[in-house]
C-alpha positions as CSV (number, residue, x, y, z in Angstrom):
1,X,0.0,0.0,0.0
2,X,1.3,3.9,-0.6
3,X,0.7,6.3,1.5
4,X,-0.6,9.8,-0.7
5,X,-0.9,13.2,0.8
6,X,-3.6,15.6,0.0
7,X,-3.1,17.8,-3.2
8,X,-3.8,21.4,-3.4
9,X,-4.0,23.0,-6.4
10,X,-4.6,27.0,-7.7
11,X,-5.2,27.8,-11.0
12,X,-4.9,31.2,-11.8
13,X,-5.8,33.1,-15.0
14,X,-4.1,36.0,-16.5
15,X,-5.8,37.7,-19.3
16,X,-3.7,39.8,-21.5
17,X,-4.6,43.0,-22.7
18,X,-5.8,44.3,-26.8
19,X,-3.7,46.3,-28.4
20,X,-3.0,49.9,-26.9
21,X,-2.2,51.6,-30.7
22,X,-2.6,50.9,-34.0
23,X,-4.8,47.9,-35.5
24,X,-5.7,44.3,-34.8
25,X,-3.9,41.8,-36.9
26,X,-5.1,38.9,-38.5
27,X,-7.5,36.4,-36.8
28,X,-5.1,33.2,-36.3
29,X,-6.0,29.3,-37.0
30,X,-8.7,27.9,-34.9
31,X,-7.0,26.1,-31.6
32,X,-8.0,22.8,-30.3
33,X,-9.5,22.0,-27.0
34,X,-7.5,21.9,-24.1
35,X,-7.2,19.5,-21.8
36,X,-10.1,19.1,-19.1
37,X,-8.9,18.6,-15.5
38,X,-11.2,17.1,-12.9
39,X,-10.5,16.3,-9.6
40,X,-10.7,12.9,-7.8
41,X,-11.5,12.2,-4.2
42,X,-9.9,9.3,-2.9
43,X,-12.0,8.1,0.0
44,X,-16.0,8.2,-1.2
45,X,-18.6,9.6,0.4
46,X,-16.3,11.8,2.7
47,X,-17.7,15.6,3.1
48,X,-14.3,17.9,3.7
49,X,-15.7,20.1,7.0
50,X,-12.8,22.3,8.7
51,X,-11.2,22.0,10.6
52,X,-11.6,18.2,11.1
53,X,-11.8,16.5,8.0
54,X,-9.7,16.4,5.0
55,X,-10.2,13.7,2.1
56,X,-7.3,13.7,0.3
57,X,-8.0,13.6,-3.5
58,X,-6.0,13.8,-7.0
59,X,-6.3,14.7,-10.5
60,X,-7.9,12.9,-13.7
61,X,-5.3,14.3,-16.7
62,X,-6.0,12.3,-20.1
63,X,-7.4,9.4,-17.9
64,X,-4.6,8.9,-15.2
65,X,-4.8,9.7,-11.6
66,X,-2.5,12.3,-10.5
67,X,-1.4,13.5,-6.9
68,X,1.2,13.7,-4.1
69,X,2.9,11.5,-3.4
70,X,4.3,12.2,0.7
71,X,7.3,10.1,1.0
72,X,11.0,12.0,0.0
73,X,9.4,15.6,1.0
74,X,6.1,15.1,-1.4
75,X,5.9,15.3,-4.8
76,X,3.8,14.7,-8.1
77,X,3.5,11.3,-9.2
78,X,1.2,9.2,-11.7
79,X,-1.0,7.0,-9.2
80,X,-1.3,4.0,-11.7
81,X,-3.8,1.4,-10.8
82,X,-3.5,-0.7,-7.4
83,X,-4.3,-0.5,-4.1
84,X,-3.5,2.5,-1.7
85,X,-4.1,4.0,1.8
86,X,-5.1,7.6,2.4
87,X,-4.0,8.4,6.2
88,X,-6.1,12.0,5.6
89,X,-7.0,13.4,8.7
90,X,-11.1,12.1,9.5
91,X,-11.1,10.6,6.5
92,X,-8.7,7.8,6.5
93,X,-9.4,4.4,4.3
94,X,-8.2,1.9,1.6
95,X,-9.2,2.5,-2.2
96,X,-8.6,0.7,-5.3
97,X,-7.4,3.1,-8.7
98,X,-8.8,1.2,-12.1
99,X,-8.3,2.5,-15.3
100,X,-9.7,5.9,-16.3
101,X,-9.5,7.6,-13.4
102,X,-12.1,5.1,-11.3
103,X,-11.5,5.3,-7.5
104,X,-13.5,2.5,-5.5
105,X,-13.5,2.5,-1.2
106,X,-12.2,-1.2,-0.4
């Protein structure tokens, strides 16, 4: 079993400005969809409530579970499937990754 730690994550947009002088240029190529993001709660059914519970949860990128990882001072890993453990304060359990970013309480 691996032990994860909780993942916090800010996104932060920064638009940038039109032109101050002169003209627009040329509309460009149409761009392609980006890639969705969605987060993934490890233990189910778990409501976080401060300042006594914190389910620890990753993120679904292209279908793979990422989050971090606590051992070696924490960092960003690929949670492939298998079994874990989340030690998350009041919300502590054993889950099972599948394929496609499925999380099921054992």
């Amino acid at each position: 079993m691996k032990v994860l730690l909780m993942l916090s994550v800010i996104i932060t947009a920064v638009g940038c400005g039109g032109a101050q002088n002169g003209q627009n240029g040329q509309m460009g190529p149409q761009g392609l969809d980006g890639t969705t993001i969605t987060p993934v709660q490890f233990c189910q059914g778990v409501t976080p409530t401060y300042p006594n519970t914190f389910p620890e949860s990753g993120l679904c990128i292209d279908g793979s579970i990422y989050a971090v990882y606590s051992q070696y001072n924490g960092f960003l890993a690929l949670i492939p499937p298998g079994e874990y453990t989340s030690q998350a304060v009041g919300s502590a359990c054993n889950f099972t990754v599948l394929p496609n970013c499925v999380v099921q309480d054992q």
